[in-house]
Steps between C-alpha positions, in 0.01 A plus 500: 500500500547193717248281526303368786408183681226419734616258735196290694674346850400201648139462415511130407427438906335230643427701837594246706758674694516627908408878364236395196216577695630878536622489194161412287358800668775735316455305203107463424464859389804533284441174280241679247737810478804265489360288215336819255875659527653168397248470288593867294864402487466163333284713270816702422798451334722729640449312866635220613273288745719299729398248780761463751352273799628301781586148437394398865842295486431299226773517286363237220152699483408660178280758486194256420594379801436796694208606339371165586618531844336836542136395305465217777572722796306684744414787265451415106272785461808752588697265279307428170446878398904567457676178357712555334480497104684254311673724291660704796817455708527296794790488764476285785674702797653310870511866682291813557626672232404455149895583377669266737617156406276587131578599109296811564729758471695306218157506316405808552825684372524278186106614436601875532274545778543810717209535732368203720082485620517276804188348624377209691544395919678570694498891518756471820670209402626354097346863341687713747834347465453411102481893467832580699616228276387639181571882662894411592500327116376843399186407330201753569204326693153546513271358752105519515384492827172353401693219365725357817401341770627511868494287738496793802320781359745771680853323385280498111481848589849579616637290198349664222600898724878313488463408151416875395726647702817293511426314190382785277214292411198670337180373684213503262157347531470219199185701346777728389761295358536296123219712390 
């Protein structure tokens, strides 16, 4: 059976941006969720954990950078819980998805996975369009509600309807997932 990776999104954020404000809202109750389900699949070895996060157009940052970056912005409390682990993936990405411009999908086919977990911000934005990337690639994805956050609650809500029903995504709450 093919294996599957959890992919966090663009949680290395300094929320610093026009729509953070809006944004921390969406993102305050999904952090302790967000960080137990990373949590269980570093714990286990058939998951991969992979960050994939904005570089913020800075092509020479590393990823110490932007978990620097992030740690010094507006929010470290929404930051600190889910850095990533040293011993995890990383892909810096330019573009809203996490597929475009990236190794991902390279990765992920030579790891054998089959099934992709997104999580992370934005629900309307970089998770929508990183599952029609992984759904047109033909990997199965998974989303947890409880674990992406939108910027506009109803477009959070319309994205995860559009990634059931055009996307064939399964929408399960994290509780019941890598258990």
């Amino acid at each position: 059976m093919p294996g599957i990776a959890m992919i966090v999104l663009d949680m290395l954020n300094p929320y610093e941006h026009e729509d953070a404000d809006r944004l921390v809202h969406g993102v305050e109750p999904i952090v302790p969720k967000l960080a137990e389900l990373a949590g269980r699949a570093h714990r286990r070895d058939d998951v991969e954990l992979i960050y994939v996060n904005d570089n913020y157009g800075d092509f020479a940052a590393t990823r110490e950078d932007l978990v620097t970056r992030a740690l010094k912005g507006r929010r470290p409390d929404l930051v600190r819980p889910i850095v990533p682990p040293r011993d995890c993936a990383f892909l810096a990405k330019v573009r809203h998805s996490a597929f475009y411009g990236t190794s991902l999908e390279h990765m992920l086919r030579q790891r054998g996975i089959g099934t992709v977990l997104l999580a992370g911000q934005v629900t309307e934005q970089c998770v929508l369009y990183s599952a029609l990337d992984a759904y047109v690639r033909e990997f199965d994805v998974v989303v947890p509600p409880d674990c992406v956050a939108p910027v506009h609650g109803d477009l959070g809500r319309a994205a995860l309807r559009m990634m059931e029903r055009n996307m064939s995504a399964e929408i399960i709450p994290s509780r019941r997932l890598l258990v």
